[in-house]
Each structure stands twice: as structure tokens, then as C-alpha cells.
N, C-alpha and C positions, 0 to 999 in steps of 0.2 A: 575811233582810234586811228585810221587809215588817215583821215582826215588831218589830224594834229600832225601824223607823221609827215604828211605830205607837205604842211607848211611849215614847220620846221626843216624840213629841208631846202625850201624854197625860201626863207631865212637865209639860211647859212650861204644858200649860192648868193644872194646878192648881200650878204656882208663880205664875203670873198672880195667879190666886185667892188665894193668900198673900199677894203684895205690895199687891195693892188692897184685903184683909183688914187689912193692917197700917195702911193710913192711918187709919183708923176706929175707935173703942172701939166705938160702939153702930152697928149700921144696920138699916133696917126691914124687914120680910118683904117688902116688895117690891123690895128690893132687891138684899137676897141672892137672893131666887126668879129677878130678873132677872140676875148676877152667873154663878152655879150654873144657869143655865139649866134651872131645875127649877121646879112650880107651885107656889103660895102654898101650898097646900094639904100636899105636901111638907113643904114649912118646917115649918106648923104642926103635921105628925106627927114631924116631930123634935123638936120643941120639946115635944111632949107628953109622948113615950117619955123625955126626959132627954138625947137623945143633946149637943143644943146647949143653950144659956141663954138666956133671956132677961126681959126684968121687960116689965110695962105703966106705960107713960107719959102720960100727958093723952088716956085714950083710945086708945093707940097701944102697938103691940108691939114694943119693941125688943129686937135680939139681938146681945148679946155677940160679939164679933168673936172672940177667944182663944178662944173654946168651938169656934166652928165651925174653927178652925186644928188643933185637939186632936182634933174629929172628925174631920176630915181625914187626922190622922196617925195614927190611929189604925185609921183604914178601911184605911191603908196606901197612901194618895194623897201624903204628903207624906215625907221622912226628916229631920227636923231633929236637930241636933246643935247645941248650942251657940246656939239662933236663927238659924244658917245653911244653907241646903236645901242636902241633897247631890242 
């Protein structure tokens, strides 16, 4: 029982994560770091290894929202079908 509960809630946090992923094309490493609850520094190791995307902007690091959706799904945090989470 603890168990089921535990990933269903770890569900819902990263469909969160999708839906506020989806408003956005590009957001900044601080926002994802803030978003993902994880340090800047994080980000920027993903972003290094390839796992995510992103370009630099007037100085600034944007990252591809659909990268990190893919990463996601792919970590096995998200099941999409058709663009809709199961």
C-alpha cells in the first residue's frame, strides 16, 4: 500500500513537471534547477552530457523544454502516448 502510494505521487510530481514544461518553449537553468528541485550545476551536467538542449542567448543559457520532456520519458518518469501521460 505504501508503495503504490509512494508512486503515485512521484507520478503526479513529474506530470506537474510536464504540464509547467509545456507552457514554455525555452526556460533558464534557474528555472528548471528551480522547477526539478535540483542545482544549477545539475542542469549544466546535463546539458553538457547531451542528456537535455539548449542554445545560449545574450549571454544566457536557455533550455529547450521538449528535451527535458524526452529526458523525462525516457529516465522512465513520464509514459506518454500520443502527448497524453498515462
Amino acid at each position: 500500500m505504501r508503495t503504490d502510494m509512494m508512486k503515485t505521487e512521484r507520478e503526479d510530481i513529474f506530470m506537474d513537471y510536464k504540464t509547467r514544461l509545456e507552457e514554455y518553449k525555452w526556460i533558464t537553468v534557474d528555472d528548471l534547477s528551480e522547477l526539478m528541485d535540483i542545482s544549477k550545476r545539475s542542469v549544466f551536467k546535463l546539458l553538457e552530457k547531451g542528456s537535455i538542449e539548449g542554445i545560449k542567448w545574450k549571454n544566457r543559457r536557455l533550455i529547450d523544454t521538449t528535451s527535458v520532456i524526452k529526458y523525462l520519458h525516457d529516465k522512465g518518469c513520464l509514459n506518454l502516448v500520443y502527448g497524453v501521460n498515462i
